[in-house]
C-alpha positions in Angstrom: 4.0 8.9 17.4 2.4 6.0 16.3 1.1 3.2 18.7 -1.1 -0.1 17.8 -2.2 -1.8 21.0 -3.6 -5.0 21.2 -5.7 -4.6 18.3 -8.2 -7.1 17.4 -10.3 -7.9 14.4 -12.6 -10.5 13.8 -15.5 -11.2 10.8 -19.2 -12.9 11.5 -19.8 -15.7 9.6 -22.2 -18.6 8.9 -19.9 -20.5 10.9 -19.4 -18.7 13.2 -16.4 -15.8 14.6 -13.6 -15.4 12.1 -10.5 -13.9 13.8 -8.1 -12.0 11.2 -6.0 -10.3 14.0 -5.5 -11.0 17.2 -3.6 -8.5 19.6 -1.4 -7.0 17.2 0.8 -4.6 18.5 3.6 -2.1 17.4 4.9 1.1 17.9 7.3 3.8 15.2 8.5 7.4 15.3 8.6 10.0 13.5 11.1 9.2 10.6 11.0 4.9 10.8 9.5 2.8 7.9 9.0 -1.1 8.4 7.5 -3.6 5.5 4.7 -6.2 7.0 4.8 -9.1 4.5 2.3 -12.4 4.5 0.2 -14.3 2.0 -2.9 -13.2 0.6 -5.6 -12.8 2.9 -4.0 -13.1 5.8 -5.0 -9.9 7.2 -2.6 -7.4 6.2 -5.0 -4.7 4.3 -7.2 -5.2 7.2 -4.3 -4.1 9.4 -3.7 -1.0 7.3 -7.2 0.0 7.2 -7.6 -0.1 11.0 -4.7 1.7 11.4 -5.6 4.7 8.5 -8.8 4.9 10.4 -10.7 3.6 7.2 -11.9 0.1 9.4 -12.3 -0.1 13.1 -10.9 -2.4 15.0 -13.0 -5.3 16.6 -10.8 -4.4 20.3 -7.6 -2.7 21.0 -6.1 1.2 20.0 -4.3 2.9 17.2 -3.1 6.2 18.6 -1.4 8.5 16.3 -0.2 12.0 16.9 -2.3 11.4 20.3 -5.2 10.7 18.7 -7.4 7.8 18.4 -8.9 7.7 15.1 -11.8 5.3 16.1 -13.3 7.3 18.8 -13.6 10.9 16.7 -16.7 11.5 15.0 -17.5 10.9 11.3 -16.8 14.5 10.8 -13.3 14.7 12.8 -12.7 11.2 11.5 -12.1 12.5 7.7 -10.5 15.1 8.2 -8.3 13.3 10.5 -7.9 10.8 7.5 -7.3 13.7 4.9 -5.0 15.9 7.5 -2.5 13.2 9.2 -2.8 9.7 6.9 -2.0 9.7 3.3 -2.3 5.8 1.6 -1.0 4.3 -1.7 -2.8 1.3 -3.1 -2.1 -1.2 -5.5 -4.3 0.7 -7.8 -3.6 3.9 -8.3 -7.0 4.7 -7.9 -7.0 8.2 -10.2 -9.8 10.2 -11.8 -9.7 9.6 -15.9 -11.0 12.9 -16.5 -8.5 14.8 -14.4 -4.8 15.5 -15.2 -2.0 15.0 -13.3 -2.1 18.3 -11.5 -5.8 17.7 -10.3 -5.7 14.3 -9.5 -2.5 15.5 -7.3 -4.6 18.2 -5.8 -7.7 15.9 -5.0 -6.4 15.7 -1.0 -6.8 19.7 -0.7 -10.2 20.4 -2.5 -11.6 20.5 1.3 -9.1 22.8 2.6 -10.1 25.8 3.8 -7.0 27.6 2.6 -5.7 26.2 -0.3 -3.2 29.4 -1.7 0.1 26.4 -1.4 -1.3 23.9 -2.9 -1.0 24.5 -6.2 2.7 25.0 -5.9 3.5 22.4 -3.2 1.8 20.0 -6.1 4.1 20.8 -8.6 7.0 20.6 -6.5 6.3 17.1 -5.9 4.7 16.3 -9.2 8.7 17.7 -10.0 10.0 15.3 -7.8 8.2 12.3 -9.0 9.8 12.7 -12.1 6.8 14.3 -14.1 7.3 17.4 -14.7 6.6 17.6 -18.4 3.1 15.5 -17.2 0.9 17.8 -15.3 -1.6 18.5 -18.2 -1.4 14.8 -19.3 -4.4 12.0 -18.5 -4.1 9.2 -16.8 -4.2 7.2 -20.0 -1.4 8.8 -21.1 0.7 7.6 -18.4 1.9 4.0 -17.9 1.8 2.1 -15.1 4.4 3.5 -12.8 4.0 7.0 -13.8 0.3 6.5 -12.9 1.3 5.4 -9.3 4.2 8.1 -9.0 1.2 10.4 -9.4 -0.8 8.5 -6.6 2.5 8.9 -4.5 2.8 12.6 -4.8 -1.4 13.0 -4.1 -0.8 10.7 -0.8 1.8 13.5 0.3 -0.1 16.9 -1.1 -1.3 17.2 2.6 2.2 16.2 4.0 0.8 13.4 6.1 2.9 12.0 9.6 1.6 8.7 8.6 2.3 7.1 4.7 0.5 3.7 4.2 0.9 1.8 1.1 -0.9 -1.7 0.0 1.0 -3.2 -2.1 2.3 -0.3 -4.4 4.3 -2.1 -6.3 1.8 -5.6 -6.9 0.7 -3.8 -10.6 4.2 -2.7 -11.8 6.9 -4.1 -13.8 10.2 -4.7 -12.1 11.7 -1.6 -13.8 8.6 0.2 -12.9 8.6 -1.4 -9.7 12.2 -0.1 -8.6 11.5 3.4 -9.4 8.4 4.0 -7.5 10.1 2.2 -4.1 13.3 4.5 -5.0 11.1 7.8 -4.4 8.7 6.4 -1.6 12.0 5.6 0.1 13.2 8.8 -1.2 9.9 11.3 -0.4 8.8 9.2 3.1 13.3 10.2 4.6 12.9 13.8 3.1 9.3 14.1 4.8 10.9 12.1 7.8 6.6 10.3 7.7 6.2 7.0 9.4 5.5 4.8 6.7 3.8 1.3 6.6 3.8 -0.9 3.5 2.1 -4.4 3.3 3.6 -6.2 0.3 4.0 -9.5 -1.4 7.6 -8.5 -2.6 10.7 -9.8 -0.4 12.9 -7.1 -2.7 10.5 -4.3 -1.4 10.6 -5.6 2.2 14.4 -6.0 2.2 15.2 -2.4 1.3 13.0 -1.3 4.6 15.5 -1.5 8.2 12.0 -3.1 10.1 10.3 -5.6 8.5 7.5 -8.0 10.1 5.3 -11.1 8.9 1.9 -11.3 9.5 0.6 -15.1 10.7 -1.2 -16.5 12.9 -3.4 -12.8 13.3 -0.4 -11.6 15.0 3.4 -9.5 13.7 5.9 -11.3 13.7 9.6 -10.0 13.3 10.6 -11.2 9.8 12.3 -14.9 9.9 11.9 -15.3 13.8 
């Protein structure tokens, strides 16, 4: 369902080409999850973005669902990006102004129909754990509960493809533990392909494929 091929990405600079990644393939189903670990800026957001459709690549194809991302038009492109890809950052990125419920429902404001997506938020503002939250502010919210509500807006479109940058960099380990329990949890219900670049080896270790990223290129973990 998912397929990087060869995929390139380099930077200009002063001094000349700068080569971030360099033929990075890989390929998951429907239903897998693998971790991509590596120091900072070595490349591993750039990977993400290329393969979310949110950077294109400098060579090489991401296919998902059949589709290349990088040849649709801007049009197609975002709603490709709003339809099939949902993402989790190490910020949790949500409107101050909004409450849980409308930060959840951001995803579906450009829907056409939207009659379900009131109800499909609260199920899985219910399954986050935060229920008794939906009126409440961001501010109101600690730090995990913010990015439990930034988990449940990257599935209110029920994404094949869940990408997540470093979700648990801003959290305590408590914190931490509960948000990878229900990204775990949510991503075998959903049965998503999910893709998360982290610094954490305790993350990584809970997922059954995990890579490194050196050298511009995935390796398998320890090899």
């Amino acid at each position: 369902m998912l397929e990087i091929s060869e995929v390139t990405k380099e930077y200009t600079t002063p001094r000349g080409a700068l080569t971030v990644l360099s033929g990075v393939s890989l390929s998951m189903k429907r239903g897998e999850a693998a971790a991509i670990m590596g120091p900072s800026g070595v490349g591993k957001s750039t990977l993400l973005y290329i393969v979310g459709g949110l950077e294109p690549p400098t060579s090489g194809h991401v296919t998902l669902d059949g589709s290349d991302p990088h040849r649709l038009g801007e049009k197609q492109l975002a709603e490709f990006r709003n339809r099939k890809v949902g993402f989790l950052f190490q910020d949790h990125c949500l409107l101050p102004q909004c409450s849980v419920l409308e930060n959840v429902l951001i995803p579906s404001l450009v829907a056409n129909d939207r009659a379900d997506y009131a109800k499909r938020a609260r199920e899985l503002i219910e399954q986050v754990g935060l229920g008794d939250r939906m009126e409440h502010r961001p501010s109101e919210l600690s730090g995990g509960e913010k990015q439990r509500v930034a988990l449940a807006r990257a599935l209110i479109q029920q994404p094949l493809l869940l990408l997540c940058d470093e979700p648990t960099g801003n959290l305590d380990e408590a914190s931490a533990g509960v948000v990878a329990d229900l990204l775990l949890e949510l991503h075998g219900r959903r049965e998503t392909i999910l893709i998360v670049v982290t610094h954490s080896a305790d993350l990584a270790a809970r997922f059954p494929q995990r890579y490194e990223l050196r050298h511009a290129n995935l390796h398998p973990a320890g090899a």
